[in-house]
N, C-alpha and C positions, 0 to 999 in steps of 0.2 A: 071918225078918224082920230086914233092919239098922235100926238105931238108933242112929245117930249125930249130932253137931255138926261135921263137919267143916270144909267152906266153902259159905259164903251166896257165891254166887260176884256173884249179881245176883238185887235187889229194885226193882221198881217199873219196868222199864228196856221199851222198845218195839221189837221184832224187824222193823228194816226189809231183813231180807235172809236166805235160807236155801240152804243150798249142798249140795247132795247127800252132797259128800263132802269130806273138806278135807286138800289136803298127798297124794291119792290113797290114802288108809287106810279101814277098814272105820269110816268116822264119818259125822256130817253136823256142819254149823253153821251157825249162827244168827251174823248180825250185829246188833247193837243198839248203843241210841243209849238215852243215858242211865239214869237211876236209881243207886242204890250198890251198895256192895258189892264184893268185892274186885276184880273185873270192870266195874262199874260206875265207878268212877275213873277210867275216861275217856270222852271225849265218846263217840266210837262205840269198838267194839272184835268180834273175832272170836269167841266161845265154842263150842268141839269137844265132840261129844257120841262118844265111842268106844263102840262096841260090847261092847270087852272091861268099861267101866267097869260096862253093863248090867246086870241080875240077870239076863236072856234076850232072845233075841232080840225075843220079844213086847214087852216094856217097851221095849224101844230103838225099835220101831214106832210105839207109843202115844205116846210122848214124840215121836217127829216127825212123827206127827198132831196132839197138843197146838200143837209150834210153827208147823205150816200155821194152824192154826184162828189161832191168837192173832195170827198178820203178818196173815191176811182179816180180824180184826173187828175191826184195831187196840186190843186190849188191852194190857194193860201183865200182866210177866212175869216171876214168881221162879224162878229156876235155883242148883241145888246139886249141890254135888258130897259124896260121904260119903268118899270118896278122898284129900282134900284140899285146897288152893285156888288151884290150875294151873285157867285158863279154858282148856285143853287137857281138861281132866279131868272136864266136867257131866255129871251121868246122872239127874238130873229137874230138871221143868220145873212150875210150873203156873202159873194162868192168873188173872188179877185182874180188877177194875172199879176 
């Protein structure tokens, strides 16, 4: 289990865009619009979820099932990175009201 604070990359922010893969690397991303957070600082912006950043393959699935569900039900959406605070660098995600 990690446990860390490393970076709140984006809280509260709205996923209008998901992209398979980003830059042709083993990731996807999510673009969003609004919210804070080191990522959140701008109006929209790109955030990379890398595979390596992962704990497995599995979490890196779940997390981009997480970001399908949350652009379908337009929720609002906290993304962190334990890596540090490169919006290249998220590897969770979850899902607000």
């Amino acid at each position: 289990m990690r446990v860390a604070v490393a970076g709140e990359l984006l809280q509260g922010g709205t996923i209008i865009e998901i992209g398979s893969s980003y830059a042709d690397g083993e990731n996807f991303a999510i673009r969003t619009k609004g919210g804070s957070g080191t990522c959140g600082k701008f109006e929209e912006t790109w955030i990379v979820f890398p595979l390596a950043a992962s704990q497995s393959a599995a979490a890196h699935y779940r997390t981009f099932d997480m970001a399908l569900e949350a652009m379908r039900s337009g929720m609002k959406v906290r993304v962190h990175s334990y890596d540090g605070i490169l919006c290249t660098s998220a590897d969770f995600i979850s899902i607000m009201k």
